[in-house]
FIDO-551372 format. One record per residue (C-alpha): residue in one letter; x, y, z. Coordinates in steps of 0.2 Angstrom, whole numbers, padded with zeros to 4 digits, always signed. Layout:
<recs>
AXYZ ...
</recs>
This chain:
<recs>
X-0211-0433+0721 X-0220-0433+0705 X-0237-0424+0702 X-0251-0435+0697 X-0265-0426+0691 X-0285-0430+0683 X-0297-0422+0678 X-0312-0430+0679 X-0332-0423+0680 X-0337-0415+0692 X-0353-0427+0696 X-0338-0437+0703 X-0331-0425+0714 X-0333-0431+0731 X-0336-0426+0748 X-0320-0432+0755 X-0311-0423+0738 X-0321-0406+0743 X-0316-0407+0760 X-0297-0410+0756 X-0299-0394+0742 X-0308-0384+0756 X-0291-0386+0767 X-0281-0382+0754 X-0291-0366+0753 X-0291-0363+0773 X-0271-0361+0772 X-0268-0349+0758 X-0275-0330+0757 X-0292-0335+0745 X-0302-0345+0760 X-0313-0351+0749 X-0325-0363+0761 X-0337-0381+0757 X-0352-0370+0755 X-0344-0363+0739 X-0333-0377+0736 X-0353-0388+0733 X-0359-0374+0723 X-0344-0372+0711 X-0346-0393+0709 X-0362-0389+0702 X-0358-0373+0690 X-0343-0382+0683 X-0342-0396+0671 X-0325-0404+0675 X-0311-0403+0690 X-0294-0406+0687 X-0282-0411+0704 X-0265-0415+0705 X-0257-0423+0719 X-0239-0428+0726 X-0239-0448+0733 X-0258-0446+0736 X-0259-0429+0743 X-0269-0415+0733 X-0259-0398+0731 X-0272-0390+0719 X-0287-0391+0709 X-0295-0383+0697 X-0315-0381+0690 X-0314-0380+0671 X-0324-0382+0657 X-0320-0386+0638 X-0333-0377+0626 X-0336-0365+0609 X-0337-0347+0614 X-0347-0341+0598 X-0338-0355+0588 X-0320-0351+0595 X-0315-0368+0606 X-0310-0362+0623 X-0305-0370+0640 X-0311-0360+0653 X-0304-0360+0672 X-0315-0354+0686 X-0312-0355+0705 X-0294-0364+0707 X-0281-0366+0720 X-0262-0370+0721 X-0258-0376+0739 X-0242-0363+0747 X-0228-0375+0744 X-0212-0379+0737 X-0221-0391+0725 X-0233-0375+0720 X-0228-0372+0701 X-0224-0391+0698 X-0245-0392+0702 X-0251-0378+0692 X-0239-0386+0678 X-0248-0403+0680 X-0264-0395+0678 X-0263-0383+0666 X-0253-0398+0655 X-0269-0408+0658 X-0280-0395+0653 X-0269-0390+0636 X-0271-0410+0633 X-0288-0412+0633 X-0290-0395+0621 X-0281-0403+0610 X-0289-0418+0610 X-0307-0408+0610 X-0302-0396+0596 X-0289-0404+0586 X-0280-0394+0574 X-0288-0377+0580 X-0282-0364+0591 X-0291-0363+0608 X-0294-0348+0619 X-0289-0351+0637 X-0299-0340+0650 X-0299-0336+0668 X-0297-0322+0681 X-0284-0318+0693 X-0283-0306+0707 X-0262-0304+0707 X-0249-0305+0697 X-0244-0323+0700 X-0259-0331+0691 X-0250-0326+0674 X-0240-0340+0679 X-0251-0350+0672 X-0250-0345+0655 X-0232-0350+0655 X-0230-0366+0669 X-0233-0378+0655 X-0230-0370+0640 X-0230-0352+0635 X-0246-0346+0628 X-0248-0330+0616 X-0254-0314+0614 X-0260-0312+0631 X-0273-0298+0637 X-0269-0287+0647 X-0251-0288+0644 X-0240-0271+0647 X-0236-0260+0634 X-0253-0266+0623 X-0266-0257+0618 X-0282-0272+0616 X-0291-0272+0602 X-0309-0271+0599 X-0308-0289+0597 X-0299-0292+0615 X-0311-0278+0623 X-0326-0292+0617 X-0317-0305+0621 X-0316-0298+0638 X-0334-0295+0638 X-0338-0312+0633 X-0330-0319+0647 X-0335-0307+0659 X-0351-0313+0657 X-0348-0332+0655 X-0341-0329+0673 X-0355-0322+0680 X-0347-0305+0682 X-0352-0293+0669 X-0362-0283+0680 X-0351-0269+0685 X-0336-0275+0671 X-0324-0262+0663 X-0318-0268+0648 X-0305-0256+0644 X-0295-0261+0661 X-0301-0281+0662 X-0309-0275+0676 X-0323-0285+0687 X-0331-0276+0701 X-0334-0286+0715 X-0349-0288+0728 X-0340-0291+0743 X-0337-0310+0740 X-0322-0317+0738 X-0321-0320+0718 X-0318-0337+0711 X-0302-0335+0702 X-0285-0345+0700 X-0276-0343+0715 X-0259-0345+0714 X-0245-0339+0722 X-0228-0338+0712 X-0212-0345+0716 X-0202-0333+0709 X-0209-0317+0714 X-0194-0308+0709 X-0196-0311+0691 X-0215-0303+0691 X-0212-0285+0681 X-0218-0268+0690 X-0228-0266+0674 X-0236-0284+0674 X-0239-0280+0695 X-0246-0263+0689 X-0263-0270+0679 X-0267-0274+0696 X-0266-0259+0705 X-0286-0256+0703 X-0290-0274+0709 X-0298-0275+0727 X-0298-0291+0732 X-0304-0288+0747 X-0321-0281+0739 X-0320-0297+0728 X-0312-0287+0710 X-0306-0297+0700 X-0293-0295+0683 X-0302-0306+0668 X-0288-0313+0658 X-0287-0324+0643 X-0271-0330+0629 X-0271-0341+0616 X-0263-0359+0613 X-0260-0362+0595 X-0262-0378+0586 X-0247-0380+0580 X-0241-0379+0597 X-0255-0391+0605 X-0253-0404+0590 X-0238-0416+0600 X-0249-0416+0616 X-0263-0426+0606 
</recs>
């Protein structure tokens, strides 16, 4: 079956819809519960779903806005439900989100940010279309532009108290951190150097990796 996905605002969102994400939460490793769910509804602007013949297999709280003038689509707490239909979802969602950029921002690159807490979430930076010059990325050394890029979006996330910004690094405080969760279908692919930029994240203690790439404009121009 096809993904249908929409994003819509997240005054929309309703009960029923948290309640449906909340059990996709409960089944995969994240168990993210309603409490947090409402809260996130009220921190985000926007929440894109996607669903196979009317049942959801992920969301996603986004936002579109200017980062010190640089148009950026920014992910915060998502979740892919643990099926065969898994990368098809994210693919529908991050398409979505890519669309609306572009529509948003036309004719300019746009920064897409997030955080992960494994390896798989870099899925998302190639599901719908492969993004570039991602940080971290193996075998690069950031910049002093991708160490205050990092910064920025440490602290747009909330989570620039205890932040390392030469690993990507947010300390957590015990609570599950609101990242993209995700688990890839093809684990064999994921590199030992790309599983290695997480060998300092604890998810148990709520770390999380702050991550970001760029879609360029050329790129995002036949989406419009």
């Amino acid at each position: 079956m096809a993904i249908d996905v929409e994003t819509k605002d997240c005054t929309a969102l309703g009960d029923a819809e948290l309640e449906d994400m909340g059990n996709i939460c409960a089944d995969g490793p994240a168990q993210y519960d309603i409490g947090l769910l409402s809260k996130q509804r009220e921190e985000w602007v926007l929440i894109t779903l996607a669903r196979s013949n009317g049942v959801l297999q992920g969301f996603s709280f986004c936002t579109l806005e200017r980062i010190g003038g640089t148009p950026s689509v920014l992910i915060g707490l998502a979740s892919v439900k643990r099926t065969g239909k898994r990368q098809e979802a994210l693919k529908a969602m991050m398409g979505d989100q890519l669309r609306r950029a572009v529509l948003a921002f036309p004719d300019e690159d746009v920064l897409i940010g997030t955080r992960f807490v494994d390896a798989s979430g870099f899925d998302a930076f190639t599901s719908y279309m492969k993004l570039n010059d991602v940080v971290p990325r193996p075998d690069h050394k950031p910049t002093g532009e991708d160490r205050a890029w990092g910064r920025r979006l440490a602290k747009r996330f909330g989570v620039d108290a205890e932040y390392d910004e030469r690993a990507f690094l947010a300390k957590g405080d015990g609570n599950p951190p609101c990242v993209l969760d995700h688990e890839t279908a093809k684990p064999e692919k994921i590199s030992d150097e790309v599983r290695a930029l997480f060998n300092d994240v604890n998810a148990a203690k709520g770390d999380s990796l702050v991550a970001f790439a760029w879609a360029m404009a050329e790129d995002l121009a036949p989406l419009a």
